[in-house]
DONU-459431 format. One record per residue: x, z, y of N, C-alpha, C in turn; residue in one letter; residue number from 1. Coordinates in steps of 0.02 Angstrom, whole numbers, padded with zeros to 5 digits. Each point is the difference from the previous one (the first is absolute). Layout:
REM residues N
<r n_px="X" n_pz="Z" n_py="Y" ca_px="X" ca_pz="Z" ca_py="Y" c_px="X" c_pz="Z" c_py="Y" res="a" n="NUM"/>
...
//
This chain:
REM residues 69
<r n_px="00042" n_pz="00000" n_py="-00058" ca_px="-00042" ca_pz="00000" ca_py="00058" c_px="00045" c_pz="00000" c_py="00062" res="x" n="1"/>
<r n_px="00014" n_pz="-00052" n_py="00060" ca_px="00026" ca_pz="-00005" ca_py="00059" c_px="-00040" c_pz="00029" c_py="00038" res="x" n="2"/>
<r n_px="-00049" n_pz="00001" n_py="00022" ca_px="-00045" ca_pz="00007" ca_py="00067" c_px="-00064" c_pz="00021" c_py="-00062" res="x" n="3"/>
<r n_px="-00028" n_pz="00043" n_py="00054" ca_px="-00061" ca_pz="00046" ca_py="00006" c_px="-00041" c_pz="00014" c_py="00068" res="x" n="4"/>
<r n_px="-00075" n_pz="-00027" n_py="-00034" ca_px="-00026" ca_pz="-00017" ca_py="00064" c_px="-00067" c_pz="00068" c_py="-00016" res="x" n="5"/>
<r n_px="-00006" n_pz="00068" n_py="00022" ca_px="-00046" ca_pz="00076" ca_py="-00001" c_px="-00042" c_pz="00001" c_py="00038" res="x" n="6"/>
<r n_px="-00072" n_pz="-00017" n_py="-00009" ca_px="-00048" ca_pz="00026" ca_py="00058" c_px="-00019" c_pz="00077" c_py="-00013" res="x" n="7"/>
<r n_px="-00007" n_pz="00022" n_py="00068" ca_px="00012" ca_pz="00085" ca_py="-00033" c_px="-00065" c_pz="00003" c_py="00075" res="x" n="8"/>
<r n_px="-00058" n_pz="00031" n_py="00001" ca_px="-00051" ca_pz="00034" ca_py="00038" c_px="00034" c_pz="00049" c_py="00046" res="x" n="9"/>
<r n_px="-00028" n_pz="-00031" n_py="00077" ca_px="00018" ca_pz="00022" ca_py="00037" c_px="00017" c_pz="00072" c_py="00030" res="x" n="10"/>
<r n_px="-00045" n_pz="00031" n_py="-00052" ca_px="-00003" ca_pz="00084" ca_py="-00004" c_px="00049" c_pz="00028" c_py="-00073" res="x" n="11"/>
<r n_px="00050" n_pz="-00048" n_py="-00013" ca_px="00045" ca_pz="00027" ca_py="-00018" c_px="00049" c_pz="00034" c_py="00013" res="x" n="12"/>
<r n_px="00031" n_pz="-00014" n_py="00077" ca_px="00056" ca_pz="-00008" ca_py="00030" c_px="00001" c_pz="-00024" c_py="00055" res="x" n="13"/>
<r n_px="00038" n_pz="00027" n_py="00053" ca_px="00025" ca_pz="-00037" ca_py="00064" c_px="00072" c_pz="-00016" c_py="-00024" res="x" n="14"/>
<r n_px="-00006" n_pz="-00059" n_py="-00014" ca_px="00041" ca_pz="-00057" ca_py="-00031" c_px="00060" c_pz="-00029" c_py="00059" res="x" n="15"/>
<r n_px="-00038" n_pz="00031" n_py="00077" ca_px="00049" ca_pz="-00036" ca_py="00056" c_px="00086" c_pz="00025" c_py="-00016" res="x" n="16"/>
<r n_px="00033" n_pz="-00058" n_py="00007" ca_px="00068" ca_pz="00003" ca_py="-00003" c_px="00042" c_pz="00008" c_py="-00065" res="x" n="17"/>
<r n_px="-00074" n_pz="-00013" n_py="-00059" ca_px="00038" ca_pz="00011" ca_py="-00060" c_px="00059" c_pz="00016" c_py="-00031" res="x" n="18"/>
<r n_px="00045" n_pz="00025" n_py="-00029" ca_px="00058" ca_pz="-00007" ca_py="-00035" c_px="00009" c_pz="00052" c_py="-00045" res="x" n="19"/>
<r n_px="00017" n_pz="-00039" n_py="-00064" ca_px="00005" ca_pz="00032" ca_py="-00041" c_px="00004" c_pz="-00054" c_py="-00081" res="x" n="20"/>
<r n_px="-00033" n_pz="00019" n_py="-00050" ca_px="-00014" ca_pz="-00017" ca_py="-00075" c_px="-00077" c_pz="-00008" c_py="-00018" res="x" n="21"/>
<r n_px="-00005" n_pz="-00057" n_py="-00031" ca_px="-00064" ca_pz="00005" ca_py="-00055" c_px="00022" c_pz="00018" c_py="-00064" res="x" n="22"/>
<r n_px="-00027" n_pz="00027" n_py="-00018" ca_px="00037" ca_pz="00034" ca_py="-00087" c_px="-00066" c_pz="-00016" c_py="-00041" res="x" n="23"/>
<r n_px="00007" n_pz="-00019" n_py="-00060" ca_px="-00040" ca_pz="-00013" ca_py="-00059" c_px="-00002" c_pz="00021" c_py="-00043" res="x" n="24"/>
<r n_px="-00066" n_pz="00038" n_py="-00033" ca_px="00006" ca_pz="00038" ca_py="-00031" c_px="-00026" c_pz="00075" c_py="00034" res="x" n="25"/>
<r n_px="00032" n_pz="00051" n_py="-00048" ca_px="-00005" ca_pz="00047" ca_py="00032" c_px="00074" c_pz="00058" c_py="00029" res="x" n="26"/>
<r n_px="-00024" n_pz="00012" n_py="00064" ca_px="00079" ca_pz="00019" ca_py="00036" c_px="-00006" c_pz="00082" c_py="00014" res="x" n="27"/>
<r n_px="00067" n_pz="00025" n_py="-00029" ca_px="00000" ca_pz="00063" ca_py="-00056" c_px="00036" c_pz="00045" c_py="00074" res="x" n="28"/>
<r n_px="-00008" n_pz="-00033" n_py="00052" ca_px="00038" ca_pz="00052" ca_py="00054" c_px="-00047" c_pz="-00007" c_py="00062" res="x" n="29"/>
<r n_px="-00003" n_pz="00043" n_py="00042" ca_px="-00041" ca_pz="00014" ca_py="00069" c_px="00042" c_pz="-00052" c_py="00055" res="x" n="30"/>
<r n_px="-00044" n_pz="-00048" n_py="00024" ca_px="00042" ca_pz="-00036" ca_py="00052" c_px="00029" c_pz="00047" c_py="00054" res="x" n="31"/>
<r n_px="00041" n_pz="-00027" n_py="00023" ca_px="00034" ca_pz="00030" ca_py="00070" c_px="00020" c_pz="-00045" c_py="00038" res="x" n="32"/>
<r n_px="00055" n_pz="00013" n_py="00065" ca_px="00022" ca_pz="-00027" ca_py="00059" c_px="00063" c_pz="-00060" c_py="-00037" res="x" n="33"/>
<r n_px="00024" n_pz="00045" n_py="-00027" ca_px="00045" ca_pz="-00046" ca_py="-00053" c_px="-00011" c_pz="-00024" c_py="-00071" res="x" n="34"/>
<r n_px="00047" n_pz="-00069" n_py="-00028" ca_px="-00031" ca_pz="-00034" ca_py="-00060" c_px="00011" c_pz="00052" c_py="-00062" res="x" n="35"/>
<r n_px="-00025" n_pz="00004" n_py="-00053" ca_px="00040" ca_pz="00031" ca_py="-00052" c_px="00018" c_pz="-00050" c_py="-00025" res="x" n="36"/>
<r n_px="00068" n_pz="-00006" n_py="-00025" ca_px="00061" ca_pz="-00064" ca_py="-00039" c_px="-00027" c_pz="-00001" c_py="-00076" res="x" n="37"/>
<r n_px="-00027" n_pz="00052" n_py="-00010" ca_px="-00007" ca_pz="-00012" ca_py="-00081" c_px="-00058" c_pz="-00047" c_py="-00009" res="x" n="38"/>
<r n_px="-00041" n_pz="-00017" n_py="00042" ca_px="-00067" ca_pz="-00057" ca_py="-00021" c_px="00035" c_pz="-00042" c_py="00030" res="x" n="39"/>
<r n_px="00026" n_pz="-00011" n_py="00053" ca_px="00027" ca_pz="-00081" ca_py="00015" c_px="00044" c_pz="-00027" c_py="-00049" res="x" n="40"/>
<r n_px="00034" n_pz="00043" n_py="-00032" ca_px="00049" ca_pz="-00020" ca_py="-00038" c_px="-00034" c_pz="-00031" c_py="-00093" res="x" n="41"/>
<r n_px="-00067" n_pz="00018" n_py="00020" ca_px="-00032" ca_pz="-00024" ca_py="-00067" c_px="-00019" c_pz="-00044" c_py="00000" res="x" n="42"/>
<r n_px="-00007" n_pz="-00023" n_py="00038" ca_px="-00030" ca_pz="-00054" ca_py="00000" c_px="-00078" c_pz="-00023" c_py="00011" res="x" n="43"/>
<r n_px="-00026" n_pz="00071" n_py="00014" ca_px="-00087" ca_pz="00003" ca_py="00007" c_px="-00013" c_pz="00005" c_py="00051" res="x" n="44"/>
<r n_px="00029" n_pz="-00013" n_py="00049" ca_px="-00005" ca_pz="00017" ca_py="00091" c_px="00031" c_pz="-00078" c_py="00020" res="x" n="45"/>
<r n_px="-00063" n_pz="-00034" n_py="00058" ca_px="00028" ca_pz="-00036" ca_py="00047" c_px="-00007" c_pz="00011" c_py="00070" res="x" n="46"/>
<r n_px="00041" n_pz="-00025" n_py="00034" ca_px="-00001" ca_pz="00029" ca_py="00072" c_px="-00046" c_pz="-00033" c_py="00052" res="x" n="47"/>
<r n_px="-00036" n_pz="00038" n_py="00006" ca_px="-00050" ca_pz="-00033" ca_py="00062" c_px="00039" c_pz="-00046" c_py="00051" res="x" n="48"/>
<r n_px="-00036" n_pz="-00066" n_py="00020" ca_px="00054" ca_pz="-00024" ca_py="00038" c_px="-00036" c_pz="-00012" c_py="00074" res="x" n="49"/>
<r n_px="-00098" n_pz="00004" n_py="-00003" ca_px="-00020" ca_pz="00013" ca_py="00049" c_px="-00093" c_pz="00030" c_py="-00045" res="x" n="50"/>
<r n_px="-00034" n_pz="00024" n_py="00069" ca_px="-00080" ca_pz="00015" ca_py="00010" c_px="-00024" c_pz="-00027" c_py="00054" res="x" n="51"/>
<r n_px="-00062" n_pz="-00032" n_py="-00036" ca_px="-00056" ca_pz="-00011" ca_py="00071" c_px="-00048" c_pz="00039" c_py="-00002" res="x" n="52"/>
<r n_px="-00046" n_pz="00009" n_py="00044" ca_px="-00059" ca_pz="00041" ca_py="-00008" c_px="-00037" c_pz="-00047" c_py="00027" res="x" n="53"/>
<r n_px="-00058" n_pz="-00013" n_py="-00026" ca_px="-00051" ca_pz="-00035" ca_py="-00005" c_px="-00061" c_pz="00040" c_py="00005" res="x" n="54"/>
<r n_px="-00026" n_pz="00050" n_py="00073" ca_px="-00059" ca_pz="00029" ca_py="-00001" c_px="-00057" c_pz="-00024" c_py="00042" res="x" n="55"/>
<r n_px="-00008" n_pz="-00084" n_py="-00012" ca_px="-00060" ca_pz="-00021" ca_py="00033" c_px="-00046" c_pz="-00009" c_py="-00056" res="x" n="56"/>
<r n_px="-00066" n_pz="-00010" n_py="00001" ca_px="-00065" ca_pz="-00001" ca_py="-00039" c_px="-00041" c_pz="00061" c_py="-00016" res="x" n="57"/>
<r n_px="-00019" n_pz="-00021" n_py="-00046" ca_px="-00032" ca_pz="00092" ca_py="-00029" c_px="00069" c_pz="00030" c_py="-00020" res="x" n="58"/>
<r n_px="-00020" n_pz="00065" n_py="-00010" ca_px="00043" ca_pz="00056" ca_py="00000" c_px="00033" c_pz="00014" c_py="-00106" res="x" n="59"/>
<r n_px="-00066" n_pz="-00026" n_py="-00029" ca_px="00013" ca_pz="-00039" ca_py="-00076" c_px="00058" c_pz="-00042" c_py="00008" res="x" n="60"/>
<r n_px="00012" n_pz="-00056" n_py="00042" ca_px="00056" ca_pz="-00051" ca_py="-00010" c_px="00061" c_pz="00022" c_py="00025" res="x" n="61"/>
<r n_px="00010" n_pz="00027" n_py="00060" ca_px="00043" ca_pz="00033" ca_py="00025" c_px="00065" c_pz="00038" c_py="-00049" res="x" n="62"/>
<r n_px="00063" n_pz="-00022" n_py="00004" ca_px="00061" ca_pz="-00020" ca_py="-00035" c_px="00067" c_pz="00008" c_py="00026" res="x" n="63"/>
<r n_px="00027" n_pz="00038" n_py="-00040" ca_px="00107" ca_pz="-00034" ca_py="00005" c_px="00008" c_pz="-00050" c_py="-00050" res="x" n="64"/>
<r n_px="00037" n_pz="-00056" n_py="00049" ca_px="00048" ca_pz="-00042" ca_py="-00084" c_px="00043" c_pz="00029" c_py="00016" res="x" n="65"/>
<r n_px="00034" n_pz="00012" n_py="-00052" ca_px="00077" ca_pz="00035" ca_py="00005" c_px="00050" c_pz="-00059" c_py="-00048" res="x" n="66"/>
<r n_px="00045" n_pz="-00030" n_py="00039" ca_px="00033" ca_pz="-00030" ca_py="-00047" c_px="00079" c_pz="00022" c_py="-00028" res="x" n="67"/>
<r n_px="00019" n_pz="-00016" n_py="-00058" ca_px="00081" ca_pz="00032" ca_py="-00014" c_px="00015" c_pz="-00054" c_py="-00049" res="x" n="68"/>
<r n_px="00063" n_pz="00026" n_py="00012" ca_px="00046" ca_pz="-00065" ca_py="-00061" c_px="00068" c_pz="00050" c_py="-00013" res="x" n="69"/>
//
């Protein structure tokens, strides 16, 4: 898998300024300010490379794409 394209509901997250990992699966540590090396290094984490927020229409459609590679 190169690229990963996540719609994630807008009441997930304030997504502004993203940075960080998508991890797959399930992730066995509490995020923080900094990465933990042991999931990037597995290979189950890609790095966000941007987010849009998409909150026009009903409040049902309303969206982040989050993309990573």
């Amino acid at each position: 898998m190169d690229n990963v394209r996540a719609f994630l509901p807008l009441s997930a997250a304030d997504l502004v300024g993203a940075k960080g990992y998508l991890v797959r699966g399930n992730c066995a540590f509490y995020p923080s300010d900094d990465h933990h090396p042991g999931v990037v290094t597995q290979g189950a984490a890609l790095t966000i490379t941007s987010a849009a927020r998409y909150d026009f229409g009903s409040p049902g459609m309303q969206h982040w794409e989050v993309y990573a590679k």
